[in-house]
KEKE-3310 file (N, C-alpha, C; in steps of 0.2 Angstrom, whole numbers, plus 5000, padded with zeros to 4 digits):
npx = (5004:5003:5012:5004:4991:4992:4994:4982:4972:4977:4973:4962:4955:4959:4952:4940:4938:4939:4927:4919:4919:4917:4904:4899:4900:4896:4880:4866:4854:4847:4836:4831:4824:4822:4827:4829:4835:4836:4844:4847:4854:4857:4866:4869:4873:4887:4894:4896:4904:4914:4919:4919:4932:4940:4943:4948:4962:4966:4966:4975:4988:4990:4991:5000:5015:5010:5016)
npy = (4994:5011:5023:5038:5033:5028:5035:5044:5036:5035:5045:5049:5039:5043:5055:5050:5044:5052:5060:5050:5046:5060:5063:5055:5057:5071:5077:5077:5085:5096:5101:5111:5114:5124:5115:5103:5096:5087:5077:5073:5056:5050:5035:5030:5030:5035:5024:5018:5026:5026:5012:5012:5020:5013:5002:5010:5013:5002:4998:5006:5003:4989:4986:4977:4980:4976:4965)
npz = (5000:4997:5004:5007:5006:5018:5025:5025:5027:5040:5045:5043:5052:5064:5067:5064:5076:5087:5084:5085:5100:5105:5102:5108:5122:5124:5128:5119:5120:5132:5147:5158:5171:5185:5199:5191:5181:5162:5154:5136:5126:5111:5105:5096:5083:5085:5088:5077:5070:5079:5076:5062:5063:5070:5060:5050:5056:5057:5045:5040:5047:5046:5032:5021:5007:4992:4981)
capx = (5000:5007:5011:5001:4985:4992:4994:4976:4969:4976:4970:4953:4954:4959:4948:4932:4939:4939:4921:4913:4920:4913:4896:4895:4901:4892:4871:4862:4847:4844:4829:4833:4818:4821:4833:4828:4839:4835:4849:4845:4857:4857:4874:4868:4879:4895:4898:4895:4909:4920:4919:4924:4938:4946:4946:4952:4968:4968:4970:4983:4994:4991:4992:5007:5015:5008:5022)
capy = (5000:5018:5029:5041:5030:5025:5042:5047:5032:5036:5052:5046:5035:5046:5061:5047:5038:5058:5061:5045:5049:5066:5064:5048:5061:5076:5076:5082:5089:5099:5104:5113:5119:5123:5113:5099:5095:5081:5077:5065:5056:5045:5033:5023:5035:5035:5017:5017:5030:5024:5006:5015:5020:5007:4998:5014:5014:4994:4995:5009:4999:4982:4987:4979:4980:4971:4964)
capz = (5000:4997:5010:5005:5006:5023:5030:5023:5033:5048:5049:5047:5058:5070:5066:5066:5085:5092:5084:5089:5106:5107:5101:5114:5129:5125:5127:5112:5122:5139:5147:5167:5174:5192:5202:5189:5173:5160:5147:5134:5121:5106:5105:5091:5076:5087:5089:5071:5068:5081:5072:5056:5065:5072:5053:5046:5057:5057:5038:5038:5052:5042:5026:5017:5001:4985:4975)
cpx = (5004:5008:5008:4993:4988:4993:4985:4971:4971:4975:4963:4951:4955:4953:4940:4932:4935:4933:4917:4914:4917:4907:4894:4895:4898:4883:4871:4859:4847:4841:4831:4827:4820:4826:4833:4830:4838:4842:4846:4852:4856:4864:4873:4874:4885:4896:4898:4904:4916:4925:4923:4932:4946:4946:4950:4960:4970:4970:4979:4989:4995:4990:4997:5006:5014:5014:5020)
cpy = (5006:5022:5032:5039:5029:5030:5042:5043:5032:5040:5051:5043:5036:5050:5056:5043:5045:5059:5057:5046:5055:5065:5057:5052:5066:5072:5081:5086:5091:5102:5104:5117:5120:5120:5105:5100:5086:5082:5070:5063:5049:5042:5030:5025:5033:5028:5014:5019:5027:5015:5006:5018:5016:5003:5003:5013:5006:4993:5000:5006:4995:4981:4986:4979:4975:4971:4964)
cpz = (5000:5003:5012:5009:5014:5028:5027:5028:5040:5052:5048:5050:5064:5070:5066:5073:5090:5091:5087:5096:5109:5106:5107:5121:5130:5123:5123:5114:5129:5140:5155:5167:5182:5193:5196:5182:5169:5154:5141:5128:5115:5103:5099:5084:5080:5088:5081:5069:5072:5077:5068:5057:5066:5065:5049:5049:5057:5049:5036:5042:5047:5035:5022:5010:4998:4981:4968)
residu = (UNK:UNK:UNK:UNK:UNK:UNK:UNK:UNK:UNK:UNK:UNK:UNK:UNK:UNK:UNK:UNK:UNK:UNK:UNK:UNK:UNK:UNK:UNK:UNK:UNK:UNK:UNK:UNK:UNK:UNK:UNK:UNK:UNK:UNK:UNK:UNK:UNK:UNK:UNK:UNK:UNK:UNK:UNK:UNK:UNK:UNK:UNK:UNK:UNK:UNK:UNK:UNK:UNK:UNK:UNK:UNK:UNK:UNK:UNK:UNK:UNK:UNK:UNK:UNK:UNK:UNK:UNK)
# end
């Protein structure tokens, strides 16, 4: 595999582990009324993205050369 190609997937692979991470740790929605706060979250996307991650940086590691 190129270089090139194995830099460009390890920055996706990165740039998709930090998003699926954030959007699993921040709440999408909040609603405080008074002493009373609700948060709510939807993880279903981020375990997706993170997924995508970990094969992005799995192929750029284990990517060898084709003779």
């Amino acid at each position: 595999m190129n270089n090139t190609i194995k830099t460009i997937l390890m920055i996706a692979g990165i740039v998709l582990l930090i998003n699926g991470i954030y959007t699993m740790i921040a709440p999408e929605a909040s609603v405080s009324v008074g002493p009373l706060t609700v948060e709510a979250q939807d993880n279903t996307n981020s375990y997706i993205t993170i997924g995508l991650g970990i094969i992005a940086l799995g192929a750029s590691f284990l990517g060898g050369k084709r003779a």
